[in-house]
N, C-alpha and C positions, 0 to 999 in steps of 0.2 A: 402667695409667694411674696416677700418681702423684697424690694429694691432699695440698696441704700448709695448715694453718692458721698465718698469721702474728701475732702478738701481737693477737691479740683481746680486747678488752674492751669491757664493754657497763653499761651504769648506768639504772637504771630511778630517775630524780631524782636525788636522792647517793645512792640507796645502790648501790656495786657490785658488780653481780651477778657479771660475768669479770675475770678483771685479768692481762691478759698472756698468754694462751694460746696457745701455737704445739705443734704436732707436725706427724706425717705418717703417712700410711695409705699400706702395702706394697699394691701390687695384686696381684688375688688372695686376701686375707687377711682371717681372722675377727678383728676389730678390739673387744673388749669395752672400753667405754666406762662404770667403775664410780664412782659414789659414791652415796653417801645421798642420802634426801630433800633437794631445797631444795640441792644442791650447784652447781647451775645448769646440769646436766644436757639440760634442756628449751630452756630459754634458746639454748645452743649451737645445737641441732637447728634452734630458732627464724631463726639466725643463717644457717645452712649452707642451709635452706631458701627464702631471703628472705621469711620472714610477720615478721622483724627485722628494720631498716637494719642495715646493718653503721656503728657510730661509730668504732672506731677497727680497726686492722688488714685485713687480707686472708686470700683461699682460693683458691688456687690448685688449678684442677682439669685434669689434662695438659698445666698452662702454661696455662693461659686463667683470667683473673681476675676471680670473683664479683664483684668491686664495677664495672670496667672493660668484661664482656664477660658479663653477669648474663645472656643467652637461650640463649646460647649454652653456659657452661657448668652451666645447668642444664638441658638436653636431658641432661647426664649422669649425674643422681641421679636415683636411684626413693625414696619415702621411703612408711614406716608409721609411723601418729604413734598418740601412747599413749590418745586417743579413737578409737573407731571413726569411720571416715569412709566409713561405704558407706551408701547408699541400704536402708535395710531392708525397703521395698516392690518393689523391681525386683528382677529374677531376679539371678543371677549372671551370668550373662552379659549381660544390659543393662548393669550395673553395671561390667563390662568394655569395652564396648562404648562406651560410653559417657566413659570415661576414655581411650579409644586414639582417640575421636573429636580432643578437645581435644591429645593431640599431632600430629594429622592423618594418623592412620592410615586408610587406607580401610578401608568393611565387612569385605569380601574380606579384609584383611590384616589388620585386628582378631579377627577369626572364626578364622583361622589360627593366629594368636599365643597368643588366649584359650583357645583349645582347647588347646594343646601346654604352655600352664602349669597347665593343673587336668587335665591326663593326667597332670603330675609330680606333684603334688599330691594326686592319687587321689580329683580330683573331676569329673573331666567328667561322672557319671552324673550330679549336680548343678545342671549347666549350669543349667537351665530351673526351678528351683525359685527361689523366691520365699527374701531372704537371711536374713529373718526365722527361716526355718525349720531356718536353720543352728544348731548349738552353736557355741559362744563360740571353740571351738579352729580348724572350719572358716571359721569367719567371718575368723581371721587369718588363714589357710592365702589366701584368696580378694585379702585386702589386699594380702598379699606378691606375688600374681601379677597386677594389679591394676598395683604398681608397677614390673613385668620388665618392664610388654607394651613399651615404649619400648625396650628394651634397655640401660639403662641401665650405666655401668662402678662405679659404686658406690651400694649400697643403704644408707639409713639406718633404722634401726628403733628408735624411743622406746620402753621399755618393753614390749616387744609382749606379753609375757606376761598382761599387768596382767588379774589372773582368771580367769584360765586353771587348772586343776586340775594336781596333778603331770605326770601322763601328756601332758598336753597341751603342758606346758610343755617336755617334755623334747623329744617330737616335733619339737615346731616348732624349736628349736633345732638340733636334725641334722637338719633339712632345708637350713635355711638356711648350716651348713658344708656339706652336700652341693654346696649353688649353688657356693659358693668353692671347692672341688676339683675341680668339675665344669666349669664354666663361666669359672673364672678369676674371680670377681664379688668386687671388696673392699668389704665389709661395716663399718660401726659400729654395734653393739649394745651400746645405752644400757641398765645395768639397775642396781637394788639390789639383785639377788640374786646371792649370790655362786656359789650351787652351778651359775647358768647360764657361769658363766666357768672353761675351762682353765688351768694351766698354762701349758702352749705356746701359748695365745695372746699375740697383741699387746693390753698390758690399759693403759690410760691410766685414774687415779683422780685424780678432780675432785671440792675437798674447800671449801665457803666462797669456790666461785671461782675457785678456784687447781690448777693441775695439780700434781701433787704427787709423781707416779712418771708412769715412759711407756717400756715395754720389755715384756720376754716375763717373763709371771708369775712363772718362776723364776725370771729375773733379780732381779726385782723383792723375790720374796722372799728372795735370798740378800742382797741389799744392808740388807734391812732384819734379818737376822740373823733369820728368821720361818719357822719350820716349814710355814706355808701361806699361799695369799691370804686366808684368814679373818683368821689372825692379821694378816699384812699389813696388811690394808685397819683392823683395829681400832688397830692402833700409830698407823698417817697421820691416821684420821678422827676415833677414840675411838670409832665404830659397829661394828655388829658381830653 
């Protein structure tokens, strides 16, 4: 399924947060989504999500239009946003259960779903503990399967690292291209870290608002005449 943003901008009073925004998400594909703090990173998610109106422009998701056809095609996103959003009192599986309700999954087919994402996950032993009891890494591991149980055709994840320990961080990162080789799932992963983004990914760097690159990291890097995305992303933003 193809995802496209149309000239997107967005103004929190005058100051503008987007200004003109358009690309596209290859289905299938690990989509790293980079800039600094404050680049309006979140904002976008906010947009793609609707917790934003959209003011100006459009998202076009397999041809169905967030602004025109919003129920519709948001049965297609799963998203992880850069706060925790699980219930820290209910098991994990409540907390799944609970979330496949609101798309209208039955028990039956919640229990089903929930189970075969924390088998991938290397948590079903978990199911029945309380989320609390999680570290910080399984508590994401549980968000991302949380947002599959729908099935969704593209996953958005703000941040997900955000506190995560090395180890942790790198896991969950190959897990989440596992999904895109495994399942076909095209992904945007929102980050400021640069070591979480490849090469061969598809990298869009959003700098003050503005897109500023949007191709495969080498690309990107050979255009800008840059030995690496490090250097890269410090030429575009001046961070680094």
């Amino acid at each position: 399924m193809t995802i496209e943003a149309r000239d997107i901008s967005f103004h929190y009073g005058d100051k503008a947060v987007l200004k003109e925004v358009s690309f596209a998400l290859s289905s299938g594909r690990f989509h790293a989504l980079l800039g600094p703090n404050g680049a309006g990173k979140s904002t976008l998610f906010g947009l793609l999500t609707r917790l934003l109106a959209l003011q100006q422009g459009d998202v076009l998701l397999g041809g169905q239009s967030l602004r025109k056809q919003p129920a519709e095609a948001m049965r297609k996103i799963g998203v992880v946003f850069q706060q925790n959003a699980l219930d820290l009192d209910l098991t994990v599986r409540q907390n799944l259960h609970y979330h496949a309700a609101l798309h209208g999954l039955s028990r039956k087919e919640a229990r089903a779903r929930g189970d075969r994402e924390l088998t991938r996950f290397n948590l079903l032993d978990r199911a029945d503990d309380a989320v609390r009891q999680l570290n910080g890494g399984h508590r994401r591991r549980v968000e991302i399967a949380r947002a599959l149980l729908h099935q969704p055709s593209l996953l958005l994840l703000d941040e997900p690292t955000v506190g995560l320990d090395v180890a942790s961080r790198r896991a969950l990162n190959e897990h989440v291209r596992t999904l895109c080789e495994q399942d076909g799932l095209t992904v945007l992963w929102a980050t400021h870290l640069i070591e979480e983004v490849q090469e061969q990914d598809k990298v869009l760097i959003l700098h003050q608002g503005r897109l500023l690159a949007n191709g495969t990291g080498q690309v990107i890097c050979e255009e800008q005449g840059a030995q690496n995305l490090a250097e890269t992303f410090h030429k575009l933003t001046g961070a680094g």
